[in-house]
TORVEX-81923 format. One record per residue: x, y, z of N, C-alpha, C in turn; residue in three letters. Coordinates in pm, whole numbers, plus 32768, in hexadecimal, padded with zeros to 4 digits. Layout:
<nodes>
XYZXYZXYZALA ...
</nodes>
This chain:
<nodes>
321B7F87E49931AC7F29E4AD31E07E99E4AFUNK 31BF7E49E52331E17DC4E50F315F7D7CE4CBUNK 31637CCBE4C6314B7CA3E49730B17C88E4CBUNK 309D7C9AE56B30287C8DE5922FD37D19E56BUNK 2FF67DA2E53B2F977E04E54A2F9D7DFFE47EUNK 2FDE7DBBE4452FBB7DC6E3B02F4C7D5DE36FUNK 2F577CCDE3D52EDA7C92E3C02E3A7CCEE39BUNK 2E367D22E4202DBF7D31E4152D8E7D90E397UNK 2DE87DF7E3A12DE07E3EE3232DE07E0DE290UNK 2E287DA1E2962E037D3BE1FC2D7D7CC8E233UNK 2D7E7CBAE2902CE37C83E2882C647CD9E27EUNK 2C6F7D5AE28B2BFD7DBCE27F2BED7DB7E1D4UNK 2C827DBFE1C72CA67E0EE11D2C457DA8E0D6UNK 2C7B7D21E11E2C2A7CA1E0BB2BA87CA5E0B1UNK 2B6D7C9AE1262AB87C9CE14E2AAB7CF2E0D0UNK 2AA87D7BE0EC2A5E7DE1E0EA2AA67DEFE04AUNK 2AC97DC0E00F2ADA7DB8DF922A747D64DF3EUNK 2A457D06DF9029E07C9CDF4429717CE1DEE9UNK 291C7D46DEDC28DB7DA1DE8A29147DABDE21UNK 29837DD1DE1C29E67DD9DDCA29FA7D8BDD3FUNK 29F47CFADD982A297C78DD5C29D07C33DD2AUNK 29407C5ADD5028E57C45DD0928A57C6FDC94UNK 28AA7CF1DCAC28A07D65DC4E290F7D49DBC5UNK 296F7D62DBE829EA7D26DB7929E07CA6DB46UNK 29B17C62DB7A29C47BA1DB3529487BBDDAFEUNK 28D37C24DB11286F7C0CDABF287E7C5DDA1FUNK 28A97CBBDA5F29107D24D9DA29697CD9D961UNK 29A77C88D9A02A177C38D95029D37BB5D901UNK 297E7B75D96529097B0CD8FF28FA7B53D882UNK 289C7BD5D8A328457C35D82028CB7C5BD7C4UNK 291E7C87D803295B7CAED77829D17C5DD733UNK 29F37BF3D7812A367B78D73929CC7B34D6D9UNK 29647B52D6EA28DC7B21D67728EA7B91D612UNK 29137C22D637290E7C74D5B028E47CDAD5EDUNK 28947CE3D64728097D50D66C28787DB4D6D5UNK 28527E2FD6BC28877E79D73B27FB7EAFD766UNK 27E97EA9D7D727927ED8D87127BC7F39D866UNK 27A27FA8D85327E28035D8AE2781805FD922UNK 26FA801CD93326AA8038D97C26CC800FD9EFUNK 275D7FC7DA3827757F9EDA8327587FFDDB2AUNK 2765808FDAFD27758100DB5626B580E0DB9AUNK 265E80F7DB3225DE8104DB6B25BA8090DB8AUNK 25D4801BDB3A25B67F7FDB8C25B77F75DBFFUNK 26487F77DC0D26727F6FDCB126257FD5DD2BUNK 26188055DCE825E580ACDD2F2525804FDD66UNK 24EC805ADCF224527FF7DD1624557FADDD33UNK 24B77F55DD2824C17ED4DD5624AC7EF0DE15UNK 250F7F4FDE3225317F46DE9F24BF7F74DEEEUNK 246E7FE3DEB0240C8034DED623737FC9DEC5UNK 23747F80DE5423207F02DE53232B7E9CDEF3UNK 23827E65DEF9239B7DFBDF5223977E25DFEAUNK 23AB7EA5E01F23987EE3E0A022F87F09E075UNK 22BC7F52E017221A7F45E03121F67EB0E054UNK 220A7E61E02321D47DEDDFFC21EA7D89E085UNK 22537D83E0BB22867D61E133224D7D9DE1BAUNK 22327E46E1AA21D17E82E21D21867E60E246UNK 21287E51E1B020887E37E19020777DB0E1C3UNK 20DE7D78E1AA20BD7CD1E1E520F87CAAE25FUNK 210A7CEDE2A421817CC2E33F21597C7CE390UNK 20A17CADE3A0201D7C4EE3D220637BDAE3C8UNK 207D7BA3E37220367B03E31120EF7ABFE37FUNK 21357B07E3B221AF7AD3E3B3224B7AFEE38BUNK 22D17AD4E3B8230A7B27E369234C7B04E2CDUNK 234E7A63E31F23917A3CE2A1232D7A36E235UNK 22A579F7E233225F7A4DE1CE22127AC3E187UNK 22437B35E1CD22597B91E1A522CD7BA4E164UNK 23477BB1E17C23C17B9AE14223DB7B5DE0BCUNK 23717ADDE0B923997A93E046234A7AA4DFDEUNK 22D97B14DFD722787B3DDF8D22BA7BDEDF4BUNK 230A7C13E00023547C8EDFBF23C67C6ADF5AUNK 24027C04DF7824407BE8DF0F243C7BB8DE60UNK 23AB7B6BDE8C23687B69DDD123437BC7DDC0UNK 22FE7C37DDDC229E7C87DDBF23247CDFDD70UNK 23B27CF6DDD624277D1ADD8D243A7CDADCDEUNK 24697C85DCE6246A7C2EDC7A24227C3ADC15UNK 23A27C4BDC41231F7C1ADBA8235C7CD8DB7EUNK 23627D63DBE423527DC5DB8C23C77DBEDB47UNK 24677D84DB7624E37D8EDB3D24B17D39DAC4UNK 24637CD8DA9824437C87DA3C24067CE2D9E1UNK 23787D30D9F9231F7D65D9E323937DE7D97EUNK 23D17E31D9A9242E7E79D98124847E6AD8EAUNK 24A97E0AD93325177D99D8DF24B67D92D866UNK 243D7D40D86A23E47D2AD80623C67DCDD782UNK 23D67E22D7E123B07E8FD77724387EC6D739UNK 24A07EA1D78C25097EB4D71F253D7E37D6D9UNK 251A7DE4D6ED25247D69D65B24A97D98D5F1UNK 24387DCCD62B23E67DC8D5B123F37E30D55DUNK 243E7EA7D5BA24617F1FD54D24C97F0AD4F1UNK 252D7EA4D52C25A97EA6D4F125B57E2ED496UNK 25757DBAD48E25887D38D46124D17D4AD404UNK 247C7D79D42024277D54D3D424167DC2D373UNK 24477E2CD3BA240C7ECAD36F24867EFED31FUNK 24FC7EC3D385256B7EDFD35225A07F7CD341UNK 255C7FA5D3EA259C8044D3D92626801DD429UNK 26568094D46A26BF80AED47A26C28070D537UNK 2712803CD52527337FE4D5C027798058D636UNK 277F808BD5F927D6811BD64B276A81A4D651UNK 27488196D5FF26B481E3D649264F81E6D67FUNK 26098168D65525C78109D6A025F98102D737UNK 264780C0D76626848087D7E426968138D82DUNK 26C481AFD7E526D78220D829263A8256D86DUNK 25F6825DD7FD257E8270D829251A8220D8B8UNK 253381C3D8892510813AD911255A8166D976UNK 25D281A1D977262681A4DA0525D88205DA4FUNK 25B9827AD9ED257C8305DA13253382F1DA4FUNK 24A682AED9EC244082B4DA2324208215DAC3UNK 247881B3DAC12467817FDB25246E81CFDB92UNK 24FD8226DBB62515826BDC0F249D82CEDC38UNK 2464831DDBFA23F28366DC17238C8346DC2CUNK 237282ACDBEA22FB8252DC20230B822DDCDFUNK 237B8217DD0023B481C3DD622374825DDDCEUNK 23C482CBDDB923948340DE0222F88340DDF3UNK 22C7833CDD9E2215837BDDA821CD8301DE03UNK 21E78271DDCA21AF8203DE0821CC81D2DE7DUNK 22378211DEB7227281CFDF22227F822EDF9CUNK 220D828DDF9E2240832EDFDF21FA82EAE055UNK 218282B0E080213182C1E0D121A3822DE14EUNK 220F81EFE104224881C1E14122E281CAE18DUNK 22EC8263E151236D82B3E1742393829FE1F6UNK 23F6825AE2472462826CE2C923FF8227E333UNK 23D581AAE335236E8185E39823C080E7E369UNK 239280B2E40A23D28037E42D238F7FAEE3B2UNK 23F57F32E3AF23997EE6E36623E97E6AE34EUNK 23CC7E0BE36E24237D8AE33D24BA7D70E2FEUNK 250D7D34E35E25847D1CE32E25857C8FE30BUNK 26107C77E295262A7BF4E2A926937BD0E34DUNK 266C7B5DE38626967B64E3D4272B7B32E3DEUNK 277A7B1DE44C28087AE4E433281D7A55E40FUNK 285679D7E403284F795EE40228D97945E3F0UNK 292E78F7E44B29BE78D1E44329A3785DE446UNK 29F8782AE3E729FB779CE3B82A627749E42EUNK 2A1F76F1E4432A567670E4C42AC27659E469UNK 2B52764BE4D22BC175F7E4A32BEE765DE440UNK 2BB776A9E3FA2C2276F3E37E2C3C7780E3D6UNK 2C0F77AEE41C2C057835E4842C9A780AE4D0UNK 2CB777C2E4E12D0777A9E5422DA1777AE4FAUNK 2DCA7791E46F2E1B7771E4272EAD77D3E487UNK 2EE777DDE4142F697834E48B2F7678A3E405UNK 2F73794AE4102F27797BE3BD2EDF79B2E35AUNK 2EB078FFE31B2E567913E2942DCA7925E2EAUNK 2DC978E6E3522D2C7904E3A02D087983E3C2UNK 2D7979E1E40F2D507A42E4172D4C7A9CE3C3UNK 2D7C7A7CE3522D5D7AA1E2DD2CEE7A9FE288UNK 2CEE7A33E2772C727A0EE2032BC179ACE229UNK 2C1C798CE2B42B83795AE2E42B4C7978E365UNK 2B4379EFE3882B0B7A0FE3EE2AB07A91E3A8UNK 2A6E7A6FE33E29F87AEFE33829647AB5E341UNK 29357AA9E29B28777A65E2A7289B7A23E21CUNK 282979E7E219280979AAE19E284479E1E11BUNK 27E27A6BE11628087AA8E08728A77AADE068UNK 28E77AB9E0BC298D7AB6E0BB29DD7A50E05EUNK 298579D4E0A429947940E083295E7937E00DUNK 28F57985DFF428BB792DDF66293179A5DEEFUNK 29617A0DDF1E299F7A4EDEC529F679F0DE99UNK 2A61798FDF102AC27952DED52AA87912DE92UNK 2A0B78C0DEA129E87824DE502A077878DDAFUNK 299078EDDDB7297F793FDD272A087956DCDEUNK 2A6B797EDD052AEE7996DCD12B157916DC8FUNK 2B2A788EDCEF2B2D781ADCA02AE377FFDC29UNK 2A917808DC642A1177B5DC082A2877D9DB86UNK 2A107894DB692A2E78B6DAEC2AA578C8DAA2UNK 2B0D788CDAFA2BBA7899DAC82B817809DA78UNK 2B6E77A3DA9C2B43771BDA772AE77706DA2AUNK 2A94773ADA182A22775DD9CB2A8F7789D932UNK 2AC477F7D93C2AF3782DD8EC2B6F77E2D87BUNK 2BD87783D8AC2C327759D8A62C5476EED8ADUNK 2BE27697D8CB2BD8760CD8F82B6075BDD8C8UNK 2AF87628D8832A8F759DD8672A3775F5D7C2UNK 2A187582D7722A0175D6D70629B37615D6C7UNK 294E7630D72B28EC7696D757294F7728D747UNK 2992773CD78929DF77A8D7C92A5F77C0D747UNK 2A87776BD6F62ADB778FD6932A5277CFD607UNK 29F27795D613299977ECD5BD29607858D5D7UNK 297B786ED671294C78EAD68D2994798CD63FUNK 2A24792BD6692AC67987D65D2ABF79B5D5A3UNK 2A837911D5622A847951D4E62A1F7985D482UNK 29A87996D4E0293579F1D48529867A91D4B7UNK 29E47A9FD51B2A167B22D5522A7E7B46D4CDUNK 2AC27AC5D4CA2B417AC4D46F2B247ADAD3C7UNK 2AE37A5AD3C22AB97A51D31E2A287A3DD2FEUNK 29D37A7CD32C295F7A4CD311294379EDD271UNK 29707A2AD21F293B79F8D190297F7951D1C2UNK 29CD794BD1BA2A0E78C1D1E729B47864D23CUNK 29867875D2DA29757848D31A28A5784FD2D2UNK 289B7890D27128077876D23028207814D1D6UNK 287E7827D17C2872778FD12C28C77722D17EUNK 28C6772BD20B28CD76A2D2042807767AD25DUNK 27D676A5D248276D76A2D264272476EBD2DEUNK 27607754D305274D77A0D3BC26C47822D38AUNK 266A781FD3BB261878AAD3AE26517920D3F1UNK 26DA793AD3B3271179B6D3F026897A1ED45FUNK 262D7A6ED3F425EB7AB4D43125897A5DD4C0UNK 25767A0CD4A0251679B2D53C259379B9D5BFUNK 260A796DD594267D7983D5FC26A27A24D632UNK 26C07A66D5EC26D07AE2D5F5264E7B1DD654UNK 25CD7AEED66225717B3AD68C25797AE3D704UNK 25867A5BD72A25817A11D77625F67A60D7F0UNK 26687A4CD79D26D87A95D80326E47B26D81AUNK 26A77B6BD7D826787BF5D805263C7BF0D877UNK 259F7B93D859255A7BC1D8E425AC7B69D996UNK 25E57B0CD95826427AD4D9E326887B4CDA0EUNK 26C67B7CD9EA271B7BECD9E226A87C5BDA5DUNK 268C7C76DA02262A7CEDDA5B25E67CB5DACCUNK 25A57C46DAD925B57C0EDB5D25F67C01DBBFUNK 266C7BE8DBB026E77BEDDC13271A7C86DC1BUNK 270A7CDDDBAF26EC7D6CDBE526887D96DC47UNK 26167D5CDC3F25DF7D89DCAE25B67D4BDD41UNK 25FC7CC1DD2826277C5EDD8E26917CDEDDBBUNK 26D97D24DD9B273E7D6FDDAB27167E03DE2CUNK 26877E23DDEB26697E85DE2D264A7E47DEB4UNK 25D17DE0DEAF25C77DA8DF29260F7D6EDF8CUNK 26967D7BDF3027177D53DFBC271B7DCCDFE5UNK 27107E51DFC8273D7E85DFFD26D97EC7E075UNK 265A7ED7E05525E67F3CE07925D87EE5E123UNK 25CA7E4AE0F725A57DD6E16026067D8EE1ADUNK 26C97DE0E18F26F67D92E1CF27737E01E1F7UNK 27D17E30E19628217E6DE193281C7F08E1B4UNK 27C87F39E18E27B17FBBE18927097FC5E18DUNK 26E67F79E22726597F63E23F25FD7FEAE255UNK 25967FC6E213254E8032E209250D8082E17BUNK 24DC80C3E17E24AB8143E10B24DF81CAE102UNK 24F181CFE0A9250682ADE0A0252D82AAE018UNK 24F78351DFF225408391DF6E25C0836BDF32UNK 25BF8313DEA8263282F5DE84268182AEDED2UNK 2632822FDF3B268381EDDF742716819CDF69UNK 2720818CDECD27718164DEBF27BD8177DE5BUNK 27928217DE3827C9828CDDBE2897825DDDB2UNK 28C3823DDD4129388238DD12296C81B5DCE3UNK 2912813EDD46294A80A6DD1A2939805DDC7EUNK 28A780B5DC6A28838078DBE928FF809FDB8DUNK 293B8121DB71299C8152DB1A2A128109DB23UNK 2A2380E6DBD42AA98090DBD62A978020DBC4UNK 2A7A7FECDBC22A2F7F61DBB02A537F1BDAE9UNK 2A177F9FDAB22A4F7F84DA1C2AF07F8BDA16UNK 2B2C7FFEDA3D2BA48004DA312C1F7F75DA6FUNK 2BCF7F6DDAD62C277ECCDB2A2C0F7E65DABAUNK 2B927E62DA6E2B937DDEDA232C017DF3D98FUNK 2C187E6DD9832C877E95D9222D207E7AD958UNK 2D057EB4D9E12D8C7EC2DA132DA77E07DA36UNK 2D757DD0DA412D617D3BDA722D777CCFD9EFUNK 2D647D28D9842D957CB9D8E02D037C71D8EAUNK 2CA27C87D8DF2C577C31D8E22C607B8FD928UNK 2C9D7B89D9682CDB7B04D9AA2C777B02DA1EUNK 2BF47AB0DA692BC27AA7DACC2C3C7ABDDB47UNK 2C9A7A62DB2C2CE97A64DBC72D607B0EDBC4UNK 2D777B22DB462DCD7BC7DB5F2D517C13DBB1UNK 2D107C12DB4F2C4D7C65DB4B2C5B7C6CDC06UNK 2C7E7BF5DC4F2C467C21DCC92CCB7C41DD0CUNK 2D257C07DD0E2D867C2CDD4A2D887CD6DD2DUNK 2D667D1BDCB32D5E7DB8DCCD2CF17DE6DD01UNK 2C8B7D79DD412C2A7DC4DD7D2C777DCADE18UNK 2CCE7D88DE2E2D237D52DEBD2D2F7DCBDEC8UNK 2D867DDFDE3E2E177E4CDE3F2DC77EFCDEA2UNK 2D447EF1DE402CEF7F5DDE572CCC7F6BDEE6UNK 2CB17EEBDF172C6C7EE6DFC32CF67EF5E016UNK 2D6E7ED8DFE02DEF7EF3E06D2DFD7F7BE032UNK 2DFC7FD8DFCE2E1F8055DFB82DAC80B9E014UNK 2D11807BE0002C8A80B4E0812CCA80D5E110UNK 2D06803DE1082D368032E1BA2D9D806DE1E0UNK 2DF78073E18D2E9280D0E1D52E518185E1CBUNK 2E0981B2E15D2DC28255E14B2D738230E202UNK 2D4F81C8E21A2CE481E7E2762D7981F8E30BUNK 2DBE818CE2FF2E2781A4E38D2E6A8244E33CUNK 2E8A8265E2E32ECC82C1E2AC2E9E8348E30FUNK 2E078350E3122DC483ABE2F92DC483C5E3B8UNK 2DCC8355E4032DC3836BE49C2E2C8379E4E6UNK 2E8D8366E4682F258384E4A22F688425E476UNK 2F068441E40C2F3F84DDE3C72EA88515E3E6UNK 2E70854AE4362DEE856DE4312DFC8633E3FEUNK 2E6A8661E3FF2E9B86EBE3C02E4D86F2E31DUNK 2E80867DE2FB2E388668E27E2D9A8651E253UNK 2D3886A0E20A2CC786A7E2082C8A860BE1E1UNK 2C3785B5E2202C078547E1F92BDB8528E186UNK 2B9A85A5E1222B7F857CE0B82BEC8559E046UNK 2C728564E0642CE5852DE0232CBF8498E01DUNK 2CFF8474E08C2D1283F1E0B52C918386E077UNK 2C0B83C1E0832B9983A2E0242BD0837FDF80UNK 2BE783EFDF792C038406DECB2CA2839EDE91UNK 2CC5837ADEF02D7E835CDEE52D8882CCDEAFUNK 2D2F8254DEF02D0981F9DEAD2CF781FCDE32UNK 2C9A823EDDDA2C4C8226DD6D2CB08282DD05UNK 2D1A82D6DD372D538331DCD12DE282BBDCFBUNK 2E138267DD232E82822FDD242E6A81B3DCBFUNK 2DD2818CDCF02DB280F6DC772DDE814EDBEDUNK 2D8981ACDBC72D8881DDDB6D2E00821EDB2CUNK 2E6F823DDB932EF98244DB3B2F4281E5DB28UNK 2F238174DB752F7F80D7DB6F2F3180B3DADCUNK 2EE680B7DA912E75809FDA232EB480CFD9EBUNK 2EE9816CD9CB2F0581D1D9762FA881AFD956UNK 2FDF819ED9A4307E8147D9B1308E80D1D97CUNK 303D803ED9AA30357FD9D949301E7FE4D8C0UNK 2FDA8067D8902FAF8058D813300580C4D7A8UNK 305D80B7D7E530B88118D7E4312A80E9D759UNK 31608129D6F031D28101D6A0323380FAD6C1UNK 3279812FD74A32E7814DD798331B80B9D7B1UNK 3275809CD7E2329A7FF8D84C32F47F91D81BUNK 32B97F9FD74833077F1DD748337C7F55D6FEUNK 33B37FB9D70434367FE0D6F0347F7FC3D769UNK 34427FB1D7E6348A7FB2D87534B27F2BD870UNK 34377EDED83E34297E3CD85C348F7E16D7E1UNK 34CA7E3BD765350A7E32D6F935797E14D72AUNK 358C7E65D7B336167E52D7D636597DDAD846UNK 35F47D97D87735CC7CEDD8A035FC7C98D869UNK 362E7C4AD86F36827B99D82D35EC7B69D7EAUNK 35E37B38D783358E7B17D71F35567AD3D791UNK 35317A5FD7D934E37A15D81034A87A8AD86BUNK 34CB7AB5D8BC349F7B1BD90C34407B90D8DDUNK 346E7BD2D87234157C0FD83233C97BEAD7EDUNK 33B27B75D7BA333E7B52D79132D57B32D7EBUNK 32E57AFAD857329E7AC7D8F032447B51D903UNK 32C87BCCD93F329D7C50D94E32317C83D90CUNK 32507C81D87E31E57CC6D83531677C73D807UNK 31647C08D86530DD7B88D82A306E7BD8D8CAUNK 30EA7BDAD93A30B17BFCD9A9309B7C9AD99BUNK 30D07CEFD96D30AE7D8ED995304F7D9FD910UNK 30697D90D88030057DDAD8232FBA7D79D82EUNK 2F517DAED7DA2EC47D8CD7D62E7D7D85D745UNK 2E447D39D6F72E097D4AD6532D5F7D1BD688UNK 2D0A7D6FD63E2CA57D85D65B2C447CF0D603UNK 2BFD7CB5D61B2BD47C5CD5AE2BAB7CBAD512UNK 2BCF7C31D4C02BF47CA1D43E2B707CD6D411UNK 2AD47C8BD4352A667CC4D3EC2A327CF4D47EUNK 2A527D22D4BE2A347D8BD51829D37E1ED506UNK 29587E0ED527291B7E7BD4EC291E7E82D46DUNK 29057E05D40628EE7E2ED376286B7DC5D376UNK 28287E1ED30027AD7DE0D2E427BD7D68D28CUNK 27767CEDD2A527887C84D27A27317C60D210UNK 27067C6DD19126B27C15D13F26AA7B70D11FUNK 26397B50D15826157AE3D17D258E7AB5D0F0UNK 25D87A7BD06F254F7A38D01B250179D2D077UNK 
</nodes>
């Protein structure tokens, strides 16, 4: 492959990763606050199944406002979601891992019952939009700016919350109601209000997540439209260190591994397609199983001290320390 037929294939990988990157930066908000989402699987699923009803129903009115209604209507349920697992977990103080399992379940089966009468029928895309003057770079354009909007606002989002996070001190109290809550309460923070605040952002951009996909990426409705992302989606924000900018770069990693299974699959067609399906999501998931691995930093042990320390800041991963623990708040 030269250099003109690998472009396009890392510009697909990029686009069509943006779901992804939304979904994950909303994941990594919630649980750098403490909270784990596990409901990420059924969010995304209603979300997606929300925002194509909602977008149908309104196509009359226009597209872009239809679009931009399918897209809140996404949001308020990823919010709506979000809200019942902060209140189980932060007010009731059950278990954040059962809670969030249950929500995944039952979103997904909501998404099928509510969304049947809109199964495989045409309906509003986002449309394309290439940015003047950056399209035409030598190739970062054909790279990174020749898709639509949502593409674009993924990159703003990646910034925003790398900066958010690391740069302003909003975002270092976020890191330490995750880190030390008792700490970051006496210096005066309502751990539990923040925690519920960044929960429900979180689940918003989960289901900002679905509606990338239903209205743009993977346009349309059907059963389990978008069955497997929610699961990967948690694992990338693990495999990613909680870091917004790792966080997406493994959503990248995920969208060029889609695209080579997809040339893979038209170049070996001997091989049954549902591999090549499955090959993505079982490769994230052993690159995960390998980083987290005891081997690694016996490998990395054997690195010139500067080097291995770099290595192992970039490959392992430490989870925030009050991560899924219940917080008492006098």
């Amino acid at each position: 492959m030269d250099i003109a037929q690998i472009t396009p294939i890392l510009a697909t990988a990029i686009a069509t990763s943006t779901p992804l990157v939304f979904a994950c930066l909303g994941e990594t908000i919630a649980e750098r606050a403490g909270v784990i989402n596990l409901s990420a699987e059924g969010t995304i699923l209603l979300g997606a199944m929300t925002s194509f009803a909602i977008a149908k129903t309104l196509e009359g009115s226009g597209t872009v406002p239809s679009l931009l209604a399918g897209f809140a209507g996404a949001a308020v349920v990823g919010a709506a979601i979000a809200l019942i697992v902060a209140l189980g977990t932060l007010t009731l103080k059950q278990s954040q891992v059962a809670i969030g399992f249950v929500l995944a379940l039952l979103g997904a089966s909501l998404s099928s019952f509510l969304g049947n009468s809109f199964v495989r029928i045409p309906g509003p895309t986002v449309p394309s939009f290439k940015i003047p003057g950056l399209q035409n770079l030598p190739l970062l354009g054909n790279l990174l700016f020749q898709s639509d909007l949502l593409v674009y606002l993924s990159y703003a989002a990646i910034a925003l919350v790398w900066v958010y996070f690391y740069r302003t001190r909003a975002g270092l109290m976020l890191r330490a109601i995750g880190e030390q809550p008792n700490a970051a309460f006496a210096r005066g923070t309502n751990v539990v209000k923040m925690r519920y605040i960044y929960t429900l952002i979180g689940g918003a951009m989960m289901g900002i997540a679905g509606a990338a996909f239903s209205l743009d990426f993977k346009a349309g409705w059907s059963h389990m439209h978008t069955a497997g992302y929610g699961w990967i989606a948690l694992a990338i924000v693990i495999f990613g260190g909680w870091n917004p900018l790792r966080v997406a770069l493994s959503c990248y990693l995920f969208g060029i591994l889609q695209s080579l299974a997809s040339v893979a699959q038209s170049s070996i067609p001997a091989i049954p397609s549902q591999v090549f399906n499955v090959a993505p999501f079982m490769l994230m998931i052993l690159l995960l199983v390998l980083t987290s691995s005891e081997w690694v930093e016996r490998v990395l042990k054997l690195l010139p001290s500067p080097l291995d320390r770099t290595a192992s800041e970039l490959i392992r991963s430490t989870p925030p320390a009050a991560l899924g623990k219940v917080f008492e708040q006098d």
